[in-house]
C-alpha positions, 0 to 999 in steps of 0.5 A: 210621544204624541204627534197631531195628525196633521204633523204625521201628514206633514212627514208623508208629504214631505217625503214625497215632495224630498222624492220629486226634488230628487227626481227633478235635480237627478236623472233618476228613471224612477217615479217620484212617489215610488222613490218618496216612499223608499225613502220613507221606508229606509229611514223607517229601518234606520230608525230616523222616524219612528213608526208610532210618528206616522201610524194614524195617518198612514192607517187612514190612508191605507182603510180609504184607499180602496175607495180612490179605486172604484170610480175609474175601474167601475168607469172601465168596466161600464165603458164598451170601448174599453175591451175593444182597445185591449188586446188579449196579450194586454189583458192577460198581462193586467191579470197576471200583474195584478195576481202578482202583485196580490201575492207579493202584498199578502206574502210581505204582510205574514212575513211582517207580522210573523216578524212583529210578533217575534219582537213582542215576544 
C-alpha cells in the first residue's frame, strides 16, 4: 500500500499535535513532542500504523536533521561570550550528555538491525 508524502507527514504532525493535547488537558511533566513520539513508537510496536506509512517522511527527516543543528552550534562556537558563561561543571556534563546520548543511539541502531535481520531471515 502506498501513501503520498504528504499524508506519511499529516501522521507525524499529528501525533505530535495528539502530544501537545495531552500535555495541555493532563498535568504530565514531560515535553509535548518527547511524548508525541511515544506514542508514535507504541502505536508502531502495537502495529496500529505500520512503518512502510511513515518511512519516506521519517527518512527525509532523519538525512536533513544534521542541517537544523549547525547554525546554532556554529553561532555558540564563534561567539567568545559563550565559554565565559559556561562553567566547567556545565561543560562537562554537555560532554559527557552528548557521549551518552551517541552511545545510546548507536547501541539501539545495532540492536535494531540485528533484530531486523533476524526477522528477514
Amino acid at each position: 500500500m502506498k501513501i503520498s508524502w504528504f499524508f506519511q507527514l499529516f501522521i507525524l504532525i499529528g501525533f505530535l499535535l495528539l502530544g501537545y493535547g495531552i500535555v495541555n488537558v493532563f498535568p504530565i511533566p514531560v515535553p509535548a513532542s518527547v511524548l508525541g513520539m511515544i506514542l508514535l513508537f507504541l502505536f508502531l510496536l502495537t502495529g496500529m500504523i505500520k512503518l512502510e506509512w511513515i518511512e519516506k517522511v521519517s527518512s527525509f527527516q532523519l538525512k536533513h536533521l544534521p542541517l537544523l543543528f549547525i547554525p546554532p552550534i556554529a553561532t555558540l562556537i564563534v561567539s567568545s561570550s559563550f565559554f565565559r558563561v559556561l562553567q566547567w561543571e556545565i561543560m562537562i556534563i554537555l560532554m559527557v550528555s552528548s557521549v551518552s546520548c551517541l552511545l545510546g543511539t548507536a547501541l539501539t541502531v545495532e540492536w535494531y538491525e540485528k533484530r531486523k535481520r533476524r526477522k528477514t531471515k
